[in-house]
C-alpha positions as CSV (number, residue, x, y, z in Angstrom):
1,X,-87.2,-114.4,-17.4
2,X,-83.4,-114.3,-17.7
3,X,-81.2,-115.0,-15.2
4,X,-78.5,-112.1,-14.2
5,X,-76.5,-114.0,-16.0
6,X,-77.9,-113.9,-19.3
7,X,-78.8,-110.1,-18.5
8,X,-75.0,-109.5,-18.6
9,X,-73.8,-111.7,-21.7
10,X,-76.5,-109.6,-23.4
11,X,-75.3,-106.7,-22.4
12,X,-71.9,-107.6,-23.6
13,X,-72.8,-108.6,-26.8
14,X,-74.3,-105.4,-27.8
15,X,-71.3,-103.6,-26.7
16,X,-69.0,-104.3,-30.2
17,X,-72.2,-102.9,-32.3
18,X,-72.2,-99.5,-29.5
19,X,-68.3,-99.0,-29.6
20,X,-68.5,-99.2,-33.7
21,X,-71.0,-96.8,-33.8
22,X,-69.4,-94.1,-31.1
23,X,-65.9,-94.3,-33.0
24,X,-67.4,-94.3,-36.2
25,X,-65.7,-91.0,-38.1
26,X,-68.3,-88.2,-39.2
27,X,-69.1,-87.7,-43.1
28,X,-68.0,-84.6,-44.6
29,X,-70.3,-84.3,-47.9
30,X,-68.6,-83.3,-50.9
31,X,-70.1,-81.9,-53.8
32,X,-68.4,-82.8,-57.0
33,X,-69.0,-82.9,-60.7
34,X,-68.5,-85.4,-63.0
35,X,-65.3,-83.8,-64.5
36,X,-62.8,-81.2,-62.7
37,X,-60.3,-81.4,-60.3
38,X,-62.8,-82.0,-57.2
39,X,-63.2,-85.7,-58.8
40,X,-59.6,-86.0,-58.8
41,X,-58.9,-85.1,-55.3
42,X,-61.9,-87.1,-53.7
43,X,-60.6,-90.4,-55.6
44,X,-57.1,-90.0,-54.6
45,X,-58.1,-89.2,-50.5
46,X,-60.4,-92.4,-50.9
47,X,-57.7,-94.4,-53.0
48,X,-55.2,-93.8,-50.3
49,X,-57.3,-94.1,-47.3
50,X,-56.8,-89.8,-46.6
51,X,-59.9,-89.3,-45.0
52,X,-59.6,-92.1,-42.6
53,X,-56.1,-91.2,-41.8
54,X,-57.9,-87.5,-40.9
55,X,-60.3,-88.5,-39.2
56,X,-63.6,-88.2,-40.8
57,X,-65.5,-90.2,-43.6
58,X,-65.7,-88.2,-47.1
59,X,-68.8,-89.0,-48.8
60,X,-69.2,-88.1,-52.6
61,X,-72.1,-86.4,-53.3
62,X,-72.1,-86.6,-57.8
63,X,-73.9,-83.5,-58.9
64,X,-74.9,-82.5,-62.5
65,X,-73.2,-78.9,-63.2
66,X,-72.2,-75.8,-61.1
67,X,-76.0,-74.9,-61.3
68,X,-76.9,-77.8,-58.9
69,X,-73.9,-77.8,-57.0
70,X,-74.9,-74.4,-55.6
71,X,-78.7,-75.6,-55.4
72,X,-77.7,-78.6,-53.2
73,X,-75.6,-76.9,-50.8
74,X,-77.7,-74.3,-50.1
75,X,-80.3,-77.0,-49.2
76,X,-77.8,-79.1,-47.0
77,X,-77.6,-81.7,-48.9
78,X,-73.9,-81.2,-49.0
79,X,-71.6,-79.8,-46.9
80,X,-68.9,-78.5,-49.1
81,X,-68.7,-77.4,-53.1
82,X,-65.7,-76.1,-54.9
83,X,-67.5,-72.6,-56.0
84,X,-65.6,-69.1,-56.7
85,X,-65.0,-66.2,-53.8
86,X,-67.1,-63.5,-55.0
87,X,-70.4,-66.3,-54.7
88,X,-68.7,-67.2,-51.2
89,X,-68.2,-63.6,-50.3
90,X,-71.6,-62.7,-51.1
91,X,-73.1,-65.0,-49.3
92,X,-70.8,-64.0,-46.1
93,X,-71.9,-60.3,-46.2
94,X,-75.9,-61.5,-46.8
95,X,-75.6,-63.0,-43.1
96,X,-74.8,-66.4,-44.4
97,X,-70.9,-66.9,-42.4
98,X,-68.6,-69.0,-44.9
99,X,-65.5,-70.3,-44.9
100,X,-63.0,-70.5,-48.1
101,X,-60.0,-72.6,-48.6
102,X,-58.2,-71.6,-51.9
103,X,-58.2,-74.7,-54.2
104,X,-56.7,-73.2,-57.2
105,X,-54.8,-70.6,-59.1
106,X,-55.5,-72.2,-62.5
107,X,-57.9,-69.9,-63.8
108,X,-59.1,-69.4,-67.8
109,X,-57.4,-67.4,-70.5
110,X,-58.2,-65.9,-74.1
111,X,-57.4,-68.8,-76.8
112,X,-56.7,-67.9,-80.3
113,X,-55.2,-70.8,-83.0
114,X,-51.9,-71.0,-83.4
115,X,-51.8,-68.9,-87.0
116,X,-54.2,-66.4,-85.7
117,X,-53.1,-62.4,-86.7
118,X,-54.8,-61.6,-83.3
119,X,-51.5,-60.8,-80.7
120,X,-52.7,-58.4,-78.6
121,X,-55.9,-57.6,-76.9
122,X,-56.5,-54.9,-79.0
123,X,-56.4,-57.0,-82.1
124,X,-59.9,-59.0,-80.8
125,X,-61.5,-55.3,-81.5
126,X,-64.4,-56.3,-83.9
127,X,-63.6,-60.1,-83.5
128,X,-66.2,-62.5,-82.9
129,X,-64.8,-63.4,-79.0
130,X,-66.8,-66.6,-77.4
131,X,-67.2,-66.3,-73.4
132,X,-67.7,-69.4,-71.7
133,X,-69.8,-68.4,-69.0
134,X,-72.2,-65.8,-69.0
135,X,-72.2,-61.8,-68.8
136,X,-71.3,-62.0,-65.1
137,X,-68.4,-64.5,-65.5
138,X,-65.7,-63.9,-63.4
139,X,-62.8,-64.5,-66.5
140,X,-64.9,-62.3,-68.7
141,X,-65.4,-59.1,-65.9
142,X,-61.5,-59.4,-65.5
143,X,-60.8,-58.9,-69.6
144,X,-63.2,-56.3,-69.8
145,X,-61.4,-54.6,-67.0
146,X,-58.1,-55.3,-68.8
147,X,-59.4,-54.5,-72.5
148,X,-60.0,-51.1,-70.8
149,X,-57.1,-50.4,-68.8
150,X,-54.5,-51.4,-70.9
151,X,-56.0,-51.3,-74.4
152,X,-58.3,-48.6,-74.1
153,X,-61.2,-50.0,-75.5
154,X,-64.6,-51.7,-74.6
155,X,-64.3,-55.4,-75.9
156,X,-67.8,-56.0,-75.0
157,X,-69.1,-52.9,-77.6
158,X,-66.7,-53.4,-80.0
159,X,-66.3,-57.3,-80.4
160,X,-68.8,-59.7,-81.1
161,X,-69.6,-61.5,-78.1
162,X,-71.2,-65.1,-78.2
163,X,-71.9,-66.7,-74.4
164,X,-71.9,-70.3,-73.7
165,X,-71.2,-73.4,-71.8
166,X,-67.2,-74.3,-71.9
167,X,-67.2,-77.0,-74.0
168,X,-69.2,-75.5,-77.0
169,X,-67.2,-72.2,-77.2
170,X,-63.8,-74.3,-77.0
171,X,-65.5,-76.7,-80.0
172,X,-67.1,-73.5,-81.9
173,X,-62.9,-72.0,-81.3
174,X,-61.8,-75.4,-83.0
175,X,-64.4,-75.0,-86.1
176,X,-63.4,-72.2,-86.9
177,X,-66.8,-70.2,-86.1
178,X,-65.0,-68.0,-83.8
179,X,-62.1,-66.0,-83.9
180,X,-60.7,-66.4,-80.1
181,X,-62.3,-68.0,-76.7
182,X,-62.3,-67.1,-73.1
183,X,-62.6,-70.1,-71.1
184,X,-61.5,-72.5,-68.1
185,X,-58.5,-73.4,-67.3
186,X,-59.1,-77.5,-68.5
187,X,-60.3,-76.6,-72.0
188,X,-57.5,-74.3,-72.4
189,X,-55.0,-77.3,-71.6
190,X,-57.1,-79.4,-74.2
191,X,-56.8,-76.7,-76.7
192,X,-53.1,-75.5,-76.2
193,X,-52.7,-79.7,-76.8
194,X,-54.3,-79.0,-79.8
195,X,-52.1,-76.1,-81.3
196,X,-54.0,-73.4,-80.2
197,X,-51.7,-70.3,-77.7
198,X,-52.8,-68.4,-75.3
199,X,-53.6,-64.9,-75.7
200,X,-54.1,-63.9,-72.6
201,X,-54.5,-65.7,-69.0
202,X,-56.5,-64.5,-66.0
203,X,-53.9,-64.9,-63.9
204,X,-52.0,-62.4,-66.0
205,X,-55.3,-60.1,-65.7
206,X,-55.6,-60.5,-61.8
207,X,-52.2,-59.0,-61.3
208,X,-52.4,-55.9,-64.0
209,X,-55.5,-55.2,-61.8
210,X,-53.5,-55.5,-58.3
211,X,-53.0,-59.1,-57.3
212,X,-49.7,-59.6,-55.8
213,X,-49.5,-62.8,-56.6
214,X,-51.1,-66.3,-58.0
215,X,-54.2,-65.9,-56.5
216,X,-57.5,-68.3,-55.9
217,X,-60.3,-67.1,-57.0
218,X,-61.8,-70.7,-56.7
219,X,-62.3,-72.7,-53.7
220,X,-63.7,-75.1,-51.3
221,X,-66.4,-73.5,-49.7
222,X,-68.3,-74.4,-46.2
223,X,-70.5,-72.9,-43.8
224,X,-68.7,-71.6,-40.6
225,X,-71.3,-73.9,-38.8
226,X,-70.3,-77.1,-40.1
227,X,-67.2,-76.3,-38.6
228,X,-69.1,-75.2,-35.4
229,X,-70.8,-78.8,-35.5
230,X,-67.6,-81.2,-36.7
231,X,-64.8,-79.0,-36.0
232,X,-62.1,-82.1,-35.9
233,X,-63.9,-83.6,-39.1
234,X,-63.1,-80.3,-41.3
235,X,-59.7,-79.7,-40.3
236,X,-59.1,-82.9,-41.0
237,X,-60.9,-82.6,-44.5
238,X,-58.5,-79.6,-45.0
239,X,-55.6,-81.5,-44.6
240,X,-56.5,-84.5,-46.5
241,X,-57.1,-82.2,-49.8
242,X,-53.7,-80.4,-49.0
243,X,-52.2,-84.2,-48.7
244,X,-53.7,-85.1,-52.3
245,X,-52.1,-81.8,-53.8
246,X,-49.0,-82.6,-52.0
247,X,-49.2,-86.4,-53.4
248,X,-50.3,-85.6,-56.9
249,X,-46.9,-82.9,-57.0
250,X,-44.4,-85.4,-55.6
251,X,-45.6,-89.0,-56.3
252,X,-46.3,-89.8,-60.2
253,X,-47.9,-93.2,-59.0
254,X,-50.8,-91.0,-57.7
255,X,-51.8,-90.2,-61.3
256,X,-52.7,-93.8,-62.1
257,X,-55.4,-93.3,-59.8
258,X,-57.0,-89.9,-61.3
259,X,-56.0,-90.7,-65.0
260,X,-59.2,-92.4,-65.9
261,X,-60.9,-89.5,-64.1
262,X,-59.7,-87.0,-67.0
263,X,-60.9,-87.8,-70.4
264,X,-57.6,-87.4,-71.3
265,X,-57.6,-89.1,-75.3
266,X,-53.9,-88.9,-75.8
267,X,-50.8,-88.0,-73.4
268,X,-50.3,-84.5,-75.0
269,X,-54.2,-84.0,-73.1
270,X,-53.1,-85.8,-70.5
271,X,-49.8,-83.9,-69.7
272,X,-51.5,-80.3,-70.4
273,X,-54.0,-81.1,-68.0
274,X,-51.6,-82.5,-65.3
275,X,-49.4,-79.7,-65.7
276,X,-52.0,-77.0,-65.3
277,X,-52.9,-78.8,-62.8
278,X,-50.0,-78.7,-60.8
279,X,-49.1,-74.8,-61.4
280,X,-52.0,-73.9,-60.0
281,X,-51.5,-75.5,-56.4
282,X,-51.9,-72.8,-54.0
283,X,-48.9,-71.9,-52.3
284,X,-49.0,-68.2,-50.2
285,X,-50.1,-67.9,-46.8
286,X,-54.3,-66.9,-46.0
287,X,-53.0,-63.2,-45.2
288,X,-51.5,-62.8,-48.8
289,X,-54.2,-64.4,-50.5
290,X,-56.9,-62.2,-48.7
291,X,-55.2,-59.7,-49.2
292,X,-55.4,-59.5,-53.0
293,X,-59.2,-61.1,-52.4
294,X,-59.9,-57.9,-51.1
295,X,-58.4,-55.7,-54.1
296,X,-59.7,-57.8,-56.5
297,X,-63.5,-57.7,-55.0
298,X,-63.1,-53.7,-55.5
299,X,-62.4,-54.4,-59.0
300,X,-65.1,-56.9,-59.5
301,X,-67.7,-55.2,-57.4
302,X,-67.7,-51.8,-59.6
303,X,-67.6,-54.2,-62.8
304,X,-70.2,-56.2,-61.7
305,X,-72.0,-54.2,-59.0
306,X,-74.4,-55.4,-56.9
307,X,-75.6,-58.5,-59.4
308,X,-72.3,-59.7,-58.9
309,X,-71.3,-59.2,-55.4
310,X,-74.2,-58.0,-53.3
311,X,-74.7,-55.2,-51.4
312,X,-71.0,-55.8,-49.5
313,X,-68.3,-53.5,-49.8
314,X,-65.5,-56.2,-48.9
315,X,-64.9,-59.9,-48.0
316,X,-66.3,-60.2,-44.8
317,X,-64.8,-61.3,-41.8
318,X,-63.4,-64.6,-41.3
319,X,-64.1,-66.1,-44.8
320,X,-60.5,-67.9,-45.1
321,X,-60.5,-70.8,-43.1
322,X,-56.9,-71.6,-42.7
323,X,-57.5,-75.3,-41.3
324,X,-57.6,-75.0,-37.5
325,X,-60.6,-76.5,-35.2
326,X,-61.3,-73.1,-33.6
């Protein structure tokens, strides 16, 4: 038997391996693809010790497209995905209470080559217009809205329309098979590198249809109950993102760090994509930016109707999370 003694050096010796494990700082799971600005952020918080310094762990969670991004967060397998705020919104008014942080303003535009006779949106009438995306693609509601408002036509009955992934309508715009693309903000940057102009930008879209300003229409998105469960952890995630932004705007030496996260080939990529990047910081206080949310989602919801945005009539409550604990 041990003596009391040896009871109480035993007990002491555990004590290190207790004290690590109560301090140790909760995981916030981040769902991120293996391109896009989510990679960027994540390796810049864990380059420069963010998460630590906020008071939680981030764990990168590498997913395969947007597809399983949404599959694995609806499981649990992560805890928060960079997704749009009509999906976020949707889920909110399906009984499903989210929380949004705005993550970017950089949204996709209509790309034509440089030489192209195409000027206006009227000209793509009876053009062969690629959509990355699909029918229900946010970028692609907000043209047809715009097509109609200010050209007076319907692009969708009067071009000819070709769906697909991103990166195959931007290479099918440089081979020539098409005459102008609607797609993400990154391939733009690539292309516009490349001698191709913009015809058109969303951004340019959201406000003809009401937006006061640059305005999110991605972000990260959470459950209001992981904040419930690790209140200090996600505030502390919020400011660690904000912190990257602020770093990758002020400090060029943070860009060593995401560079090799690009696929940039040359520097014209490279300075595109960084400058893009940084435009689209988000800027305007929650109020503002829900308050366009909620003109926009009027917009959106009789374009896309209930396939698009559910049976709600308006973001629901409490969807912007503006960082606090509460």
């Amino acid at each position: 038997m041990l003596s009391r003694r040896g009871l109480l050096a035993a007990a002491l010796a555990g004590l290190p391996m207790l004290s690590h494990r109560a301090l140790a700082a909760p995981s916030v799971r981040l769902g991120s693809l293996p391109f896009g600005t989510v990679a960027w952020e994540a390796a810049l918080i864990k380059a420069r010790g963010l998460d630590a310094a906020n008071g939680f762990n981030l764990d990168l969670v590498k997913l395969a497209g947007n597809d399983a991004a949404r599959i694995a967060f609806m499981g649990g397998q992560v805890d928060v995905i960079v997704g749009d705020l009509l999906w976020a919104a949707r889920l909110g008014n399906e009984g499903r209470a989210m929380r949004y942080v705005p993550a970017s303003t950089s949204e996709g535009a209509v790309m034509v080559p440089a030489a192209s006779p195409v000027k206006t949106l009227k000209d793509l009438e009876g053009k062969r217009l690629g959509v990355g995306g699909g029918p229900l693609d946010k970028n692609w509601l907000l043209l047809k809205a715009q097509a109609q408002d200010a050209a007076g036509f319907d692009i969708e009955a009067k071009s000819e329309i070709a769906y697909g992934a991103p990166p195959l309508i931007a290479l099918k715009l440089e081979q020539g098979s098409l005459d102008a693309a609607l797609t993400y903000w990154t391939y733009c940057a690539r292309l516009e590198a490349k001698g191709f102009r913009r015809l058109i930008g969303a951004d340019d879209m959201m406000r003809a249809l009401g937006a006061k300003g640059a305005f999110a229409l991605i972000g990260y998105l959470f459950e209001a109950k992981t904040v419930t469960d690790k209140p200090e952890a996600m505030a502390g995630f919020v400011r660690a993102v904000r912190a990257a932004k602020d770093m990758l705007a002020g400090d060029p030496s943070a860009w060593t760090i995401v560079r090799p996260l690009m696929a940039a080939d040359d520097d014209a990529i490279f300075e595109a994509l960084k400058r893009e990047y940084l435009a689209g910081i988000p800027r305007r206080p929650v109020a503002e930016e829900r308050s366009d949310g909620e003109r926009l989602f009027s917009v959106m919801s009789r374009l896309g109707g209930e396939r698009l945005v559910g049976t709600g009539t308006g973001l629901p409550p409490g969807l912007y999370y503006d960082g606090t604990t509460g």
